[in-house]
N, CA, C and O atoms as a printed pandas DataFrame, in Angstrom:
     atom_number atom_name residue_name chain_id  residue_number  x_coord  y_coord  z_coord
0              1         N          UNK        A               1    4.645    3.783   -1.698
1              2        CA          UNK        A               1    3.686    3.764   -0.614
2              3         C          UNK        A               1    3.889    5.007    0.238
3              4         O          UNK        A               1    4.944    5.281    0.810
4              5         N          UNK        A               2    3.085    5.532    0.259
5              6        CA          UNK        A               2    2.984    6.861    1.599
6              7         C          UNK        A               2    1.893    6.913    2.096
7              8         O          UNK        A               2    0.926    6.646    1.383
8              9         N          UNK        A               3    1.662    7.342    3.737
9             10        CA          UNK        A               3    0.918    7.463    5.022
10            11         C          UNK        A               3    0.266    9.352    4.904
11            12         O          UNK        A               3    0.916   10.397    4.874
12            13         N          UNK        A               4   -1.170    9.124    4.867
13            14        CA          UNK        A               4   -1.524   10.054    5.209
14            15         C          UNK        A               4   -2.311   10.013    6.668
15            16         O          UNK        A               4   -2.523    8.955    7.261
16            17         N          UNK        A               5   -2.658   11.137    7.094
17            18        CA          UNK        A               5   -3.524   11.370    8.682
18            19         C          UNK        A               5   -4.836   12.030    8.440
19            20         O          UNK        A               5   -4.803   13.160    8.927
20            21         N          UNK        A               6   -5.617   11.848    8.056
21            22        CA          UNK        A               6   -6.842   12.704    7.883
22            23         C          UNK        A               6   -7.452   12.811    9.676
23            24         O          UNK        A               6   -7.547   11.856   10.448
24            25         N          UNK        A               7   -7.754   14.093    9.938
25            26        CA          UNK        A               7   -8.547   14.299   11.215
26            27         C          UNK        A               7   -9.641   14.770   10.805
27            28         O          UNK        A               7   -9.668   15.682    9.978
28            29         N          UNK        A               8  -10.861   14.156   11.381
29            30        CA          UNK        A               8  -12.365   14.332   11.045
30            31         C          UNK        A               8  -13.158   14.799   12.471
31            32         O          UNK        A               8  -13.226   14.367   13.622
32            33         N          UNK        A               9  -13.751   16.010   11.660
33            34        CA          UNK        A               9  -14.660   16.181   12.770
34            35         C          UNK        A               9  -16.421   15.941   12.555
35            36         O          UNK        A               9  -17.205   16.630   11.902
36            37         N          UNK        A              10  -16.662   14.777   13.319
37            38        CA          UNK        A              10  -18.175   14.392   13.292
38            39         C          UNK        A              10  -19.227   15.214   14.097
39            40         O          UNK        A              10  -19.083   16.161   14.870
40            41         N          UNK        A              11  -20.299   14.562   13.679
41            42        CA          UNK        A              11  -21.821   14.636   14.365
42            43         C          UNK        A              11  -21.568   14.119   15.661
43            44         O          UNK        A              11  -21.214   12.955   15.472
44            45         N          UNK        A              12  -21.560   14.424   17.196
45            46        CA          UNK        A              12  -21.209   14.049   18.106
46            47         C          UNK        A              12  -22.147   12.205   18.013
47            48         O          UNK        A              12  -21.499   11.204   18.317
48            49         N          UNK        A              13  -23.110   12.131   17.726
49            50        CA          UNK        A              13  -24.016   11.110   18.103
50            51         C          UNK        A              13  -23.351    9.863   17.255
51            52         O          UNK        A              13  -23.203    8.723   17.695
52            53         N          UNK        A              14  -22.973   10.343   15.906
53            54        CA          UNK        A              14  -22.618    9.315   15.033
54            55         C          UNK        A              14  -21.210    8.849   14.944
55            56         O          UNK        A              14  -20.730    7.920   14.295
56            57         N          UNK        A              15  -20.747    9.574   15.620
57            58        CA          UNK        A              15  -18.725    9.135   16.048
58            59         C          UNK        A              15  -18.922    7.882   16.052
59            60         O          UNK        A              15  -18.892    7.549   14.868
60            61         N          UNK        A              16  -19.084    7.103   16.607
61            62        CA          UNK        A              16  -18.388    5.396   16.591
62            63         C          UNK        A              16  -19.399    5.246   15.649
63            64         O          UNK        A              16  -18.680    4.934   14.699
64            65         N          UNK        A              17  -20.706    5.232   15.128
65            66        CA          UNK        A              17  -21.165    4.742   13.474
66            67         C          UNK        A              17  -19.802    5.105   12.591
67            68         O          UNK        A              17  -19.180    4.172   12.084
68            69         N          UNK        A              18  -19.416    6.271   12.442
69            70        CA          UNK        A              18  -19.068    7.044   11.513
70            71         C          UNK        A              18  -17.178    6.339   11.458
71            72         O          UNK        A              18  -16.409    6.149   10.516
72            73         N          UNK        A              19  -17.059    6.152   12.821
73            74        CA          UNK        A              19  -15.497    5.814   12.798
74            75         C          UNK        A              19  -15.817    4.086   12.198
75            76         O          UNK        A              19  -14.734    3.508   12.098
76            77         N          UNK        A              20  -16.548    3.525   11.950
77            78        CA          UNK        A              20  -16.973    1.633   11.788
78            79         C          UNK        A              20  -16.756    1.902   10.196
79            80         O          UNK        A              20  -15.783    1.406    9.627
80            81         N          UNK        A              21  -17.703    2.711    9.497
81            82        CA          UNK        A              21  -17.854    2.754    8.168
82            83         C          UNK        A              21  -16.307    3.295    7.504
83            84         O          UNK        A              21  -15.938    3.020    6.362
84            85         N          UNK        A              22  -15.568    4.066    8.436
85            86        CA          UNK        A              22  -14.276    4.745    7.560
86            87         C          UNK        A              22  -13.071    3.543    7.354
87            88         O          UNK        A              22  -12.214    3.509    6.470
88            89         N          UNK        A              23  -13.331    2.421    8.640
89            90        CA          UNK        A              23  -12.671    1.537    9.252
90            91         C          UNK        A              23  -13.075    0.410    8.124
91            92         O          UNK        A              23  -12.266   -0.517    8.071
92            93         N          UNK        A              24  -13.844    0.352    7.492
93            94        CA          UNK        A              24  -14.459   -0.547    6.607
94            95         C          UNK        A              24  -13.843   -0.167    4.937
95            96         O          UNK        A              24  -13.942   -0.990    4.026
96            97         N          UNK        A              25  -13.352    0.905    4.794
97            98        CA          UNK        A              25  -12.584    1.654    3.854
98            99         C          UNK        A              25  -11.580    0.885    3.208
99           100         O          UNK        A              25  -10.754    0.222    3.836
100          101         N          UNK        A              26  -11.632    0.956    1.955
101          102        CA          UNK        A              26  -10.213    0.840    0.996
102          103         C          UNK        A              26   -9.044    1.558    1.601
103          104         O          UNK        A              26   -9.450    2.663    1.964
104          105         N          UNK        A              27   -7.626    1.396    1.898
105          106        CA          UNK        A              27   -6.943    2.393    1.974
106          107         C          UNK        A              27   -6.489    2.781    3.439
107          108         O          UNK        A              27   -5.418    3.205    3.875
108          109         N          UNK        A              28   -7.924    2.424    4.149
109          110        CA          UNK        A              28   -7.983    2.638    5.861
110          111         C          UNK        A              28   -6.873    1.575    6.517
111          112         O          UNK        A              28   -7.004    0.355    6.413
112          113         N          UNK        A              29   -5.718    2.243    7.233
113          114        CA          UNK        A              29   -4.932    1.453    8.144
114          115         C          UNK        A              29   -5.644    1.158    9.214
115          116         O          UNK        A              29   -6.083    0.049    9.518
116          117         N          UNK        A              30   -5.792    2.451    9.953
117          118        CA          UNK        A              30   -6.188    2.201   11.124
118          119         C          UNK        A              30   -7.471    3.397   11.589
119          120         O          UNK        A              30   -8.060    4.010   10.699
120          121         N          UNK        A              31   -7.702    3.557   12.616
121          122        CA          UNK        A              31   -8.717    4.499   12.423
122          123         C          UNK        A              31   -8.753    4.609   14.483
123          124         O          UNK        A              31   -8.589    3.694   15.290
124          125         N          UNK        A              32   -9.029    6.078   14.734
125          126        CA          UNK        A              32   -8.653    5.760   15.937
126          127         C          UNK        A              32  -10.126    7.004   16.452
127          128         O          UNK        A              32  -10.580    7.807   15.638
128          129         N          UNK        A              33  -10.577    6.908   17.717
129          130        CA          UNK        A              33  -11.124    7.699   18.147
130          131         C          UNK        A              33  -10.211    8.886   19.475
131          132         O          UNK        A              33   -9.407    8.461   20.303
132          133         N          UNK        A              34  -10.597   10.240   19.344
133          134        CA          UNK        A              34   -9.959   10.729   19.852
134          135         C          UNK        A              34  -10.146   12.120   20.442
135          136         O          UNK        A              34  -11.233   12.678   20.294
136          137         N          UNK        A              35   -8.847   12.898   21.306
137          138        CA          UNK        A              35   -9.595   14.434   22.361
138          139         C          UNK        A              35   -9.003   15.182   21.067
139          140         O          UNK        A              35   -8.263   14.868   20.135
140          141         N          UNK        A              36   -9.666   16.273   21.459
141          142        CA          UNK        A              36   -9.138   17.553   21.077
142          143         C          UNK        A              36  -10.108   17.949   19.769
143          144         O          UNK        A              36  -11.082   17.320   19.356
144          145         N          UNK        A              37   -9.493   19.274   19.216
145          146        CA          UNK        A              37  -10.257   19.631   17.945
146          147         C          UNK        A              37  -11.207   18.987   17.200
147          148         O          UNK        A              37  -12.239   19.533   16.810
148          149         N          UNK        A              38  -10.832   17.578   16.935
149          150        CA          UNK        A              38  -10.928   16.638   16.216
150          151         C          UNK        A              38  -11.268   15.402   17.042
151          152         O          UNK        A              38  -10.586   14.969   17.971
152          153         N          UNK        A              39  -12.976   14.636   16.357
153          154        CA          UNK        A              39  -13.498   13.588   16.715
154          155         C          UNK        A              39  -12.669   11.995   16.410
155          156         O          UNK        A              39  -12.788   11.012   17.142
156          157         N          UNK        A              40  -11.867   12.062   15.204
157          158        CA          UNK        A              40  -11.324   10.940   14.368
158          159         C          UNK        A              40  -10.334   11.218   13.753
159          160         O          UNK        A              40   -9.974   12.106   12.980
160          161         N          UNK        A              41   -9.791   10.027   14.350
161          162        CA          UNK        A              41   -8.011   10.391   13.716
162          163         C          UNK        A              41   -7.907    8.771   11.948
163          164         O          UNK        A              41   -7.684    7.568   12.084
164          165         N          UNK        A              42   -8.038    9.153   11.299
165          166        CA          UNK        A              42   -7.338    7.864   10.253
166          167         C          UNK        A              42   -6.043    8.241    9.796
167          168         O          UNK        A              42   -5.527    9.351    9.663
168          169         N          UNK        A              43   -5.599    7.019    9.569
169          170        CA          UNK        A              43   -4.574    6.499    8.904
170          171         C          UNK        A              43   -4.363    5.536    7.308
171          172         O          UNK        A              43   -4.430    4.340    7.028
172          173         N          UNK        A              44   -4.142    6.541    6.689
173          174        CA          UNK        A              44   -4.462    5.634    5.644
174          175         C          UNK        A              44   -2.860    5.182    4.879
175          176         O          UNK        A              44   -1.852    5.886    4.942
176          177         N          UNK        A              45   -2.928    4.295    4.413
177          178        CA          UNK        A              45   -1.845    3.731    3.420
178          179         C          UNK        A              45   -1.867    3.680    2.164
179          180         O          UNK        A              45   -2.542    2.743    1.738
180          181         N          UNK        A              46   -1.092    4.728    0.913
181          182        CA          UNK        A              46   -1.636    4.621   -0.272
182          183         C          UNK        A              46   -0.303    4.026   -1.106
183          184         O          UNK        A              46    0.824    3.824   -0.656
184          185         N          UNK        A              47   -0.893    3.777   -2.709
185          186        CA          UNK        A              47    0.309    3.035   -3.245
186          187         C          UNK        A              47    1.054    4.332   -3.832
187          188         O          UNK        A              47    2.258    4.582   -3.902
188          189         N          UNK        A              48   -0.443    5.313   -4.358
189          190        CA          UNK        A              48   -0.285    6.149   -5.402
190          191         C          UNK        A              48   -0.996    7.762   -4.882
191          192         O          UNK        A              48   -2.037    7.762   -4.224
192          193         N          UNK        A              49   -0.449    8.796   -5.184
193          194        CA          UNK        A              49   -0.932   10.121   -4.720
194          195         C          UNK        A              49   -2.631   10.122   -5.155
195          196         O          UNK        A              49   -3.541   10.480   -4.407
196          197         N          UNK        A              50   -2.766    9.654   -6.473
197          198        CA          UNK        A              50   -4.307    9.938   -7.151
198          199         C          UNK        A              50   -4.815    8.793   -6.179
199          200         O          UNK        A              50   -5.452    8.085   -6.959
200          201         N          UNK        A              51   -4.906    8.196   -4.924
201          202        CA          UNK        A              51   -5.668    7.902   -4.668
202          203         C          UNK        A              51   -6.044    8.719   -3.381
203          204         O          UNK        A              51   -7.038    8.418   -2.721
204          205         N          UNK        A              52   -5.584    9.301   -3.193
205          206        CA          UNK        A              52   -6.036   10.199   -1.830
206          207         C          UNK        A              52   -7.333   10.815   -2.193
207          208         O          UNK        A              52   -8.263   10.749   -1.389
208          209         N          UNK        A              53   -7.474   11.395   -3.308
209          210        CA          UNK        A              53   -8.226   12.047   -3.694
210          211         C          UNK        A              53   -9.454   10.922   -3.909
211          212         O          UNK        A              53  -10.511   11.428   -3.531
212          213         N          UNK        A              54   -9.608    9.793   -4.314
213          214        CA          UNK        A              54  -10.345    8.681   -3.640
214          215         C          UNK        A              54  -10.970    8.595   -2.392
215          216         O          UNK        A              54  -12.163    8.774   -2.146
216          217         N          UNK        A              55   -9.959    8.273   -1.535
217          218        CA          UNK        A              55  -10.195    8.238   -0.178
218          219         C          UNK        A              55  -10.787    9.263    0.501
219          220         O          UNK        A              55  -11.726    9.059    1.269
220          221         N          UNK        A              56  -10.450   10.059    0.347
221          222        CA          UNK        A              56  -10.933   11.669    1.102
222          223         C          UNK        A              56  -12.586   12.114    0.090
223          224         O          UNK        A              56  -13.725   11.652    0.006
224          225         N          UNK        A              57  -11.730   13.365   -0.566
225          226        CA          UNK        A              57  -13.522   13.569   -0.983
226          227         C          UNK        A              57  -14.236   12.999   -1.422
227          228         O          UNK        A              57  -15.425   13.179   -1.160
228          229         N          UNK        A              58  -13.814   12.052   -2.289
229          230        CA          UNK        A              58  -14.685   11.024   -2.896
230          231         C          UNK        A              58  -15.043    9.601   -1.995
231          232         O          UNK        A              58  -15.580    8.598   -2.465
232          233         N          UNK        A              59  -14.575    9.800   -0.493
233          234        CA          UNK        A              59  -14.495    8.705   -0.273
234          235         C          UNK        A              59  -15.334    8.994    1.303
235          236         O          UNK        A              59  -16.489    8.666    1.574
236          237         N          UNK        A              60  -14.361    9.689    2.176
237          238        CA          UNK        A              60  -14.629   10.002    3.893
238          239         C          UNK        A              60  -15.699   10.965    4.088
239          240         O          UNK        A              60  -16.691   10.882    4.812
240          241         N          UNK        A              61  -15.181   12.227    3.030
241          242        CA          UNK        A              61  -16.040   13.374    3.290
242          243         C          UNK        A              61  -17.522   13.151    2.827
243          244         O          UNK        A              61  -18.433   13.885    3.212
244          245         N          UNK        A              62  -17.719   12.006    1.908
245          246        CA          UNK        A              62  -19.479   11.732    1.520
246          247         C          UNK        A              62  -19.931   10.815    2.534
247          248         O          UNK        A              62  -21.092   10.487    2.287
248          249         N          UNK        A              63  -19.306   10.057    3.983
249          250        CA          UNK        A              63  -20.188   10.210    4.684
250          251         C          UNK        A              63  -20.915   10.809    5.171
251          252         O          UNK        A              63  -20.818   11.999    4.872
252          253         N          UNK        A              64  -22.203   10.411    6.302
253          254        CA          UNK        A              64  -23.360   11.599    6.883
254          255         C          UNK        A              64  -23.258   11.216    8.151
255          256         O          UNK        A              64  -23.364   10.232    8.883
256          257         N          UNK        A              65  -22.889   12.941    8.142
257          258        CA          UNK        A              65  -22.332   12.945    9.755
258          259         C          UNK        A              65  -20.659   13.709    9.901
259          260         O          UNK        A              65  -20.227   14.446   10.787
260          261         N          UNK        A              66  -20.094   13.264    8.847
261          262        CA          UNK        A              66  -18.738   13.682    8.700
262          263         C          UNK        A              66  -18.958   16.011    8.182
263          264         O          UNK        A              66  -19.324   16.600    7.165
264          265         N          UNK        A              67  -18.506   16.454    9.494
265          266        CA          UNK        A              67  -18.661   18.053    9.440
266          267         C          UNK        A              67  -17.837   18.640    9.054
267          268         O          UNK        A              67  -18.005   19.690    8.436
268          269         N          UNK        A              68  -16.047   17.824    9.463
269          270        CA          UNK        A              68  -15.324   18.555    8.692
270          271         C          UNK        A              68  -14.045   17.459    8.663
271          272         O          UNK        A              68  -13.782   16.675    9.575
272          273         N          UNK        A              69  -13.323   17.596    7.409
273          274        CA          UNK        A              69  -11.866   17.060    7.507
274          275         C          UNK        A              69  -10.677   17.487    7.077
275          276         O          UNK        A              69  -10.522   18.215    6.097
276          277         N          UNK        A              70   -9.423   16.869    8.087
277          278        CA          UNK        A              70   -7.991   18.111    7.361
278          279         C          UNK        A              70   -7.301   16.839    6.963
279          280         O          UNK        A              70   -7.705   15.696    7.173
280          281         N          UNK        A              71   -6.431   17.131    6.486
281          282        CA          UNK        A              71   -5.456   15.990    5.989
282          283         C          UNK        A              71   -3.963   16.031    6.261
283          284         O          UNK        A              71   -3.584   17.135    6.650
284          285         N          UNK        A              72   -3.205   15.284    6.174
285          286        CA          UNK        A              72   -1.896   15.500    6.476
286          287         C          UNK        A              72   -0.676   14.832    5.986
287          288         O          UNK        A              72   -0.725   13.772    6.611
288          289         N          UNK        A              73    0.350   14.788    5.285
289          290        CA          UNK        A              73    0.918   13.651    4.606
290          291         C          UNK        A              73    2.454   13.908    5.043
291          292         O          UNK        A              73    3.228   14.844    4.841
292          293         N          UNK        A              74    2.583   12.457    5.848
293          294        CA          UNK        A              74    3.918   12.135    6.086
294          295         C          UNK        A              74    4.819   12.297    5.193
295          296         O          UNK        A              74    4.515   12.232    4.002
296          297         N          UNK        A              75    6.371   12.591    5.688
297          298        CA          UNK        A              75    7.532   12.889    4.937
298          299         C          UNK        A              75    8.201   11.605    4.673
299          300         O          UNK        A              75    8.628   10.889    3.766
300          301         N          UNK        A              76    8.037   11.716    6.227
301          302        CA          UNK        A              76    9.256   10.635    6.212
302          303         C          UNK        A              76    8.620    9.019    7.510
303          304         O          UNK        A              76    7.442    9.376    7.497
304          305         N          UNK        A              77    8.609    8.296    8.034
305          306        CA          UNK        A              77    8.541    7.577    9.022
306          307         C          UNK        A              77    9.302    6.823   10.072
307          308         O          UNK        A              77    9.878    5.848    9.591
308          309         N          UNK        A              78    9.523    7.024   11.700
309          310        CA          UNK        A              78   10.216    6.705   12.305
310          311         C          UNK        A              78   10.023    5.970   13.058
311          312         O          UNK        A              78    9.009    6.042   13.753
312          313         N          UNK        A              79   10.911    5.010   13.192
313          314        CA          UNK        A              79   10.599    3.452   14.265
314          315         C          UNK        A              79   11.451    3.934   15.868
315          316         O          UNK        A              79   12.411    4.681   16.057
316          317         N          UNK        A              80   10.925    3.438   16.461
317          318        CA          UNK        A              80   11.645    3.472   17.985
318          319         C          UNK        A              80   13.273    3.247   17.709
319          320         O          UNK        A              80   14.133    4.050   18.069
320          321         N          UNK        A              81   13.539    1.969   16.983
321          322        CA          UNK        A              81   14.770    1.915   16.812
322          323         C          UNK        A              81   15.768    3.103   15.713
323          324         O          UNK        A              81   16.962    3.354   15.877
324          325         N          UNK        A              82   15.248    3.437   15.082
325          326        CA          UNK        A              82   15.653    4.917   13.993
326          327         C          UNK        A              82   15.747    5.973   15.377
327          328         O          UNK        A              82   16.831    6.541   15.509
328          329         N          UNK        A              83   14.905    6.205   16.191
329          330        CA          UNK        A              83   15.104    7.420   17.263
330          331         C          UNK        A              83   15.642    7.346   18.275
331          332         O          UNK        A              83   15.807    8.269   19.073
332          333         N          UNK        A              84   16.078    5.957   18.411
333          334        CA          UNK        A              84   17.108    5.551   19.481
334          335         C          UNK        A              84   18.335    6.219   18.835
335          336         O          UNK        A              84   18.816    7.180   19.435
336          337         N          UNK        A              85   18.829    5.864   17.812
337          338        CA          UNK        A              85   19.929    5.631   16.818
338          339         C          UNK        A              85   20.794    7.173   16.902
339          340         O          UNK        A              85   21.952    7.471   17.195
340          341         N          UNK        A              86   19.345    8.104   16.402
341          342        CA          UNK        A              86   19.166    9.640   16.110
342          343         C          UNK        A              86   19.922   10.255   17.319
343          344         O          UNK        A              86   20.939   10.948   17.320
344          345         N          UNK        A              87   18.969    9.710   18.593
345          346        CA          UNK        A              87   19.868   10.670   20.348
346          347         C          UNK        A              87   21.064   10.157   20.690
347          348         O          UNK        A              87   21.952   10.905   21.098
348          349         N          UNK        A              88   21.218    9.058   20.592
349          350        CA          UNK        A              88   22.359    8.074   20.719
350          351         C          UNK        A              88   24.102    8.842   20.507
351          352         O          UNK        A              88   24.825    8.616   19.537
352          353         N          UNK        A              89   24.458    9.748   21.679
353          354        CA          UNK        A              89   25.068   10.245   22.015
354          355         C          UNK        A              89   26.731    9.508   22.284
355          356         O          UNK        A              89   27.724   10.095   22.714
356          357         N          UNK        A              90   26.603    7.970   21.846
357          358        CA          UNK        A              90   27.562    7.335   22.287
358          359         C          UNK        A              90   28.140    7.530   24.101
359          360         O          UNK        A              90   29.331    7.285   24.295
360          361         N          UNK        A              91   27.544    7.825   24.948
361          362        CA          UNK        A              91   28.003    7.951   26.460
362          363         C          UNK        A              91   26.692    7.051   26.996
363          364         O          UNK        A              91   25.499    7.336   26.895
364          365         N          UNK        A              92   27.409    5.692   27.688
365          366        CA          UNK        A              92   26.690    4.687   28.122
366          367         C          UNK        A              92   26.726    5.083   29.815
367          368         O          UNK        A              92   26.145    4.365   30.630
């Protein structure tokens, strides 16, 4: 299993259409609306690498409305308790 981040940039008008249908997705964890560069943040969860290639061009980028998307693939994943652990200097 590995976590990718795709950031999408939409049609200003169709952002929340466009974030419902990605959210409706195979693969889709979570799906978030958001500032900066980028209209839409997803999260997807895969079992297998050949499915990204599913999800994405064959999948996000053939919506209408969707202008542009980057992708991004986690290494590794960290819980609050793993980054406690990490600074955890032993001096209470």
């Amino acid at each position: 299993m590995f976590t990718a981040f795709v950031m999408v940039k939409a049609a200003p008008r169709k952002i929340a259409d466009i974030a419902q249908q990605i959210a409706n997705m195979p693969s889709v964890a979570e799906v978030y609306s958001v500032t900066g560069d980028f209209d839409i943040l997803v999260v997807l969860r895969l079992a297998e690498y050949e499915q990204l290639a599913e999800a994405v061009p064959e999948g996000l980028s053939q919506i209408e409305g969707i202008l542009q998307t980057s992708t991004v693939l986690a290494f590794r994943r960290f819980s609050a308790k793993d980054l406690d652990a990490a600074w955890d200097i032993g001096v209470s």
